[in-house]
N, C-alpha and C positions, 0 to 999 in steps of 0.2 A: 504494500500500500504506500502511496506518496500523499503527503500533505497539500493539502489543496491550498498554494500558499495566497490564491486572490483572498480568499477568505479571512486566512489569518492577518493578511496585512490590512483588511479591512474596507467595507464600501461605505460610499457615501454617495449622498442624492444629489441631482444635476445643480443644488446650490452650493456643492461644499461640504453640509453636512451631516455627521456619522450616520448612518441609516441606521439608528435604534429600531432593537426589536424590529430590521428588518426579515424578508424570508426570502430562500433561495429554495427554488425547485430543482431538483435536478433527477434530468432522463439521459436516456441514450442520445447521443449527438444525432441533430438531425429527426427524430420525434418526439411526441410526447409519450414514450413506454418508457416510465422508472428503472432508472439504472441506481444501486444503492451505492451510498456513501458509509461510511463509519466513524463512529466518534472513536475509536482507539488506532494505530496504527499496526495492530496485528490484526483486522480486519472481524476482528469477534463480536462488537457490537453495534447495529445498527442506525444509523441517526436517526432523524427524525424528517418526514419528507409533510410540508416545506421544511426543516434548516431551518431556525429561526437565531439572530444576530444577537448580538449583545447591545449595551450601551453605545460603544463604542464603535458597531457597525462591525463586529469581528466574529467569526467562529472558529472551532478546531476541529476539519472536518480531513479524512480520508480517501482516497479510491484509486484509480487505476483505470488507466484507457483515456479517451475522448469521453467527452460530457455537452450537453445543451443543461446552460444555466439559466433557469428565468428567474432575474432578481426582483420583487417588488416591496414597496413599504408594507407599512405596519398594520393599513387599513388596504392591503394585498391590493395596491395600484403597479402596474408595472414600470419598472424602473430603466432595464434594460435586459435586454438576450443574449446570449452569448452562448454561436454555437461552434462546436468543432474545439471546444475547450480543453488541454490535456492537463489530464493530473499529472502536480508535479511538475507542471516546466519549472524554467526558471527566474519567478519574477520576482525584481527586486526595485522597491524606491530609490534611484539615485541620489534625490533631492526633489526641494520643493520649489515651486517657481519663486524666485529673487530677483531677477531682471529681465525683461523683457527688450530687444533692440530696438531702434529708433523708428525703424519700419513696422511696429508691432508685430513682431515674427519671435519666437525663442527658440533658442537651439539647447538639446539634450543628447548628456551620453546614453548610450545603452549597452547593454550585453552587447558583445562580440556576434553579430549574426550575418545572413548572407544575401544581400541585397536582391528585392526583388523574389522572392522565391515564395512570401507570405509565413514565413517563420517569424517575425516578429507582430505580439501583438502590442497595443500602446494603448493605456487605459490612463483617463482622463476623472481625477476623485472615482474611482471606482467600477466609470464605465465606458465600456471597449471602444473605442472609434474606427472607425472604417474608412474614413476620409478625413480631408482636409490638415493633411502632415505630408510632408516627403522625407523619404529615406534617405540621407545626404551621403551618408557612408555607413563601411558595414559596422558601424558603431556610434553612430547619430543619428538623430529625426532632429526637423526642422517643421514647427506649425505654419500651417498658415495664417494668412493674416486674419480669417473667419475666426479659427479657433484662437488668437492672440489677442482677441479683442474680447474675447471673454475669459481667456484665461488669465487669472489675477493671480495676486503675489500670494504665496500661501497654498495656493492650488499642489495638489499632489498627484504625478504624474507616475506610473508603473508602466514594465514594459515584461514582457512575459518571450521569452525566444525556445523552440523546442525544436 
């Protein structure tokens, strides 16, 4: 089992923040047939489907394979999807936006990955984006000026490569 590390690191809603007691559904990549998770990492006991968050927008969840994630709050609105999800890549916070350039654009390091191929994902306070970033090298993204105009100082940026 790999730790499902979006989870641990935490989501948050399209304003920033923690998605208290939010809940994550999660099936088989690709539909909606329940694929399970676990709350221990030898795989013996099973979560709870939705996954429900902490305070903090955090859980300690389990599994193996690809996943379709449906995240939504507390009053089960959907937040975002996330399909083709692998347990266990490797995402980590670099940092948090601090400066943004003159052109409203920002540049970020990221994991080591290979341009172009869709092994990197880039999530945005906790939700995936599928647009509006270029891949600048195989160890930075560059937003665009759409997302630089909303992304404020503070904002925390993940990137996930498998």
């Amino acid at each position: 089992m790999q730790l499902i590390q979006l989870l641990a690191a935490g989501l948050k809603d399209i304003d920033g923040t923690n998605l208290a007691d939010g809940k994550v559904y999660h099936y088989e990549a690709g539909t909606t047939t329940l694929k399970n998770l676990y709350s221990d990492y030898a795989g013996t006991t099973l979560a709870a489907q939705p996954l429900i968050l902490d305070s903090r927008g955090t859980a300690e969840a389990y599994g193996s394979g690809l996943y379709k994630l449906v995240i939504a709050d507390a009053e089960d609105a959907i937040v975002s999807t996330i399909d083709n999800f692998t347990a266990g890549g490797s995402l980590i916070t670099p940092a948090t936006v601090v400066v943004a350039t003159s052109d409203g654009q920002a540049l970020f390091a990221t994991p080591a990955y290979t341009v172009g191929t869709g092994s990197l994902h880039v999530y945005r306070n906790g939700i995936r984006l599928s647009t509006g970033y270029t891949e600048t090298s195989s160890s930075s993204i560059t937003l665009g000026a759409e997302l630089a105009g909303i992304t404020r100082i503070g904002t925390e940026m993940m990137f996930e490569v498998y």
